[in-house]
C-alpha positions, 0 to 999 in steps of 0.5 A: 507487483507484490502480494502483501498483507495490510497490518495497520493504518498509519496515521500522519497529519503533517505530510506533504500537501502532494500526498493529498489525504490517501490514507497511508497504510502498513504493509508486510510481504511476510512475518516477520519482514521489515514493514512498508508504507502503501498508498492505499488507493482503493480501500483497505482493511488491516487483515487483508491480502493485497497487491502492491506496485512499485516505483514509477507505477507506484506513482501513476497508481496513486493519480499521478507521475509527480506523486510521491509514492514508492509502494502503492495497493491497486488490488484486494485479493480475494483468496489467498494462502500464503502456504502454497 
C-alpha cells in the first residue's frame, strides 16, 4: 500500500469497455514525482490524502481479478502530515 495524494481527475472518453466508467484520477506520492493514474473506487477529491494498492490487488479493489488496473484508491485519509 501507498499513501498518495490526488491532484486531478483525469478525463478519457475512449477506453476500454472493461474499464466501465471508474473515474480515473492523477495521483502523486510526492512533489515533484512522476504522476500516476488511479482508479478511483471510492470517491475522490483533488487535494485529498489517500491509499492506493498495487498490482493484483489493485485489480480486485476495482471489482475484479480481469480489470485492468494497475494502481487503485481503497481508502481517504483522514489525517495526515507528510513531514513526519
Amino acid at each position: 500500500m501507498r499513501i498518495m495524494r490526488v491532484e486531478k481527475t483525469l478525463v478519457s472518453t475512449n477506453r476500454q469497455a472493461e474499464l466501465g466508467h471508474r473515474p480515473l484520477l492523477v495521483v502523486r506520492d510526492k512533489p515533484g514525482a512522476v504522476p500516476l493514474v488511479a482508479v478511483d473506487a471510492i470517491g475522490c477529491i483533488p487535494g485529498d490524502w489517500v491509499i492506493c494498492v498495487s498490482s493484483s490487488a489493485a485489480r480486485e479493489a476495482a471489482g475484479s481479478k480481469s480489470y485492468p488496473s494497475d494502481l487503485t484508491i481503497v481508502g481517504i485519509i483522514d489525517n495526515w502530515n507528510p513531514e513526519g
